[in-house]
Legacy VTK file of the C-alpha trace (Angstrom):
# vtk DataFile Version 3.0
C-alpha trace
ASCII
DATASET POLYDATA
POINTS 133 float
28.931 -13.705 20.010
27.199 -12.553 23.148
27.192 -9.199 22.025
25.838 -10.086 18.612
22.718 -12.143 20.022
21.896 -9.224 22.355
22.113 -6.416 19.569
19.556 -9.474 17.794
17.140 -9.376 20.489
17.128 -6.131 21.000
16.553 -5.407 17.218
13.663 -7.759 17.500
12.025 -6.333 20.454
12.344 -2.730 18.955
10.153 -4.535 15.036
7.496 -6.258 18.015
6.659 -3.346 20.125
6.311 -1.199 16.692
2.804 0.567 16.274
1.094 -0.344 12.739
-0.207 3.224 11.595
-2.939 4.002 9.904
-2.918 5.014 6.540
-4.489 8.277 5.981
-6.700 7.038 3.644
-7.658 3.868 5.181
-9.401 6.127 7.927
-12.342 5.784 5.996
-12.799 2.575 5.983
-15.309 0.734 8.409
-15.325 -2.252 11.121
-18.522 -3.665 12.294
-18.792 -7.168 14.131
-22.334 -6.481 14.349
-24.980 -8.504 12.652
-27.170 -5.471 11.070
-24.072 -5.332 8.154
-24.557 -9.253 7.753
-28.088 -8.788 6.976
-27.713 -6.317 4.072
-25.038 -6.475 2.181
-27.118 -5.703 -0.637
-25.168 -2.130 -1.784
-21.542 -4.058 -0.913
-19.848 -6.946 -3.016
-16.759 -9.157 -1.102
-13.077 -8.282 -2.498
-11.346 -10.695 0.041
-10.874 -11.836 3.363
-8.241 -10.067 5.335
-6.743 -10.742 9.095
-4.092 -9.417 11.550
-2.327 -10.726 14.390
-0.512 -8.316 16.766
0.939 -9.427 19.918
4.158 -6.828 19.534
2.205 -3.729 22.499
1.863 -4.208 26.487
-1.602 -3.803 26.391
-4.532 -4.882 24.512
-6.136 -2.264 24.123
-2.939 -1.243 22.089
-2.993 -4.689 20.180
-6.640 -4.372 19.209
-5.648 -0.866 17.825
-3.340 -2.227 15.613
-4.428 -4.991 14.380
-7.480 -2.759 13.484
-4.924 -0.493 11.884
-3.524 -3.218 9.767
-7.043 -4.020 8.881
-7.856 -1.065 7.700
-4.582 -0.642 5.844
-4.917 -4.228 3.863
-9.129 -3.618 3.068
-8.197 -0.215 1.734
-5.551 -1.496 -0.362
-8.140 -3.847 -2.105
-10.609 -0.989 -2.475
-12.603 -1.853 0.539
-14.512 0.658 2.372
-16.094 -1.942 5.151
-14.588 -4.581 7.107
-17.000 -7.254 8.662
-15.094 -9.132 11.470
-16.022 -12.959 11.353
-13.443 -13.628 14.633
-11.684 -11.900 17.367
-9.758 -13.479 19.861
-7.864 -11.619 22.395
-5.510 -13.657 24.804
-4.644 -16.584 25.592
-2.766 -19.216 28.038
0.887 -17.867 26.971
-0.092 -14.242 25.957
-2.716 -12.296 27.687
-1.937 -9.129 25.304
-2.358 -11.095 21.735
-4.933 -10.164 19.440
-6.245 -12.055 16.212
-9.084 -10.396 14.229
-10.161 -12.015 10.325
-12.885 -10.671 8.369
-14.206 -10.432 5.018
-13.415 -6.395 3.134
-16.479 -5.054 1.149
-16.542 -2.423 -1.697
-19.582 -0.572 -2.134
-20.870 -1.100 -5.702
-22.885 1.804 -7.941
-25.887 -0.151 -8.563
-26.519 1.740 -11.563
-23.765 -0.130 -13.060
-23.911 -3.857 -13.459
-20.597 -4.514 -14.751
-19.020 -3.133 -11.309
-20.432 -5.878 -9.112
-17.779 -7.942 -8.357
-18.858 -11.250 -7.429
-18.393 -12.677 -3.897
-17.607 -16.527 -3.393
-19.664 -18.840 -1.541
-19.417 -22.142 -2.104
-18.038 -22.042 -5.565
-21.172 -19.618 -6.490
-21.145 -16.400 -7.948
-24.080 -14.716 -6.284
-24.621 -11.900 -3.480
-23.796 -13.122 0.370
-26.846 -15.256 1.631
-30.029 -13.439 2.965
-29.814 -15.614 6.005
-26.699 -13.667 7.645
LINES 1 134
133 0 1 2 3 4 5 6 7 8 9 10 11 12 13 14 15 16 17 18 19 20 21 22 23 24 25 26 27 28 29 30 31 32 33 34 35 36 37 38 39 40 41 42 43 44 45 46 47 48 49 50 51 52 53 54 55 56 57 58 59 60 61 62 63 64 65 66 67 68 69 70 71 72 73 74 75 76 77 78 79 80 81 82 83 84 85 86 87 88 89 90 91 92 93 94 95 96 97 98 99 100 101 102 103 104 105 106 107 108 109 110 111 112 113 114 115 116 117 118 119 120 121 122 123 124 125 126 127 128 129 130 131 132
């Protein structure tokens, strides 16, 4: 049995420490945690919100990169092009390499054509994100 558990662990060290890549599409896709997106959001409409927890790299600076990467990977998937970060957190009393990061994935829209908006939820609403961001 002792051999088992240690194959286990080792199995599950190996999936942790994995790197997330990057999908070569998904390159394009932008991450602001600035406000200046917040504030104009006028040529973007919300497909979802979208997060990432990595914890599996020594370092954070490797953590950030892939929970970035795993960002990227889920807003392109939903036809996102921009990523606006609502929280990062990076470590804490028991691990000083973890990384969380959640955010909302926006799709530009062709303002010559209505029927693409898609429309983003607030509150039960179906309206544009508020001007007050």
């Amino acid at each position: 049995m002792g051999k088992a558990l240690t194959s286990t662990l080792v199995l599950l060290c190996f999936a942790a420490c994995s790197t997330i890549e990057l999908h070569p599409n998904a390159r394009t896709v932008a991450i602001s945690r600035g406000e200046r997106f917040r504030r104009n959001l006028d040529g973007y409409a919300a497909v979802g919100e979208i997060s990432s927890s990595c914890n599996g790299r020594p370092t954070v600076r490797l953590n950030i990169e892939n929970c970035q990467n795993d960002l990227k990977n889920q807003a392109y998937e939903k036809g996102a092009t921009l990523i606006i970060l609502s929280e990062r957190t990076i470590g804490s009393w028991w691990c000083k390499t973890c990384v969380k990061m959640k955010g909302t994935a926006y799709r530009e829209i062709d303002r010559n054509s209505p029927q693409q908006r898609v429309p983003t939820q607030d509150a039960g609403r179906v309206d544009s994100p508020p001007s007050n961001w």
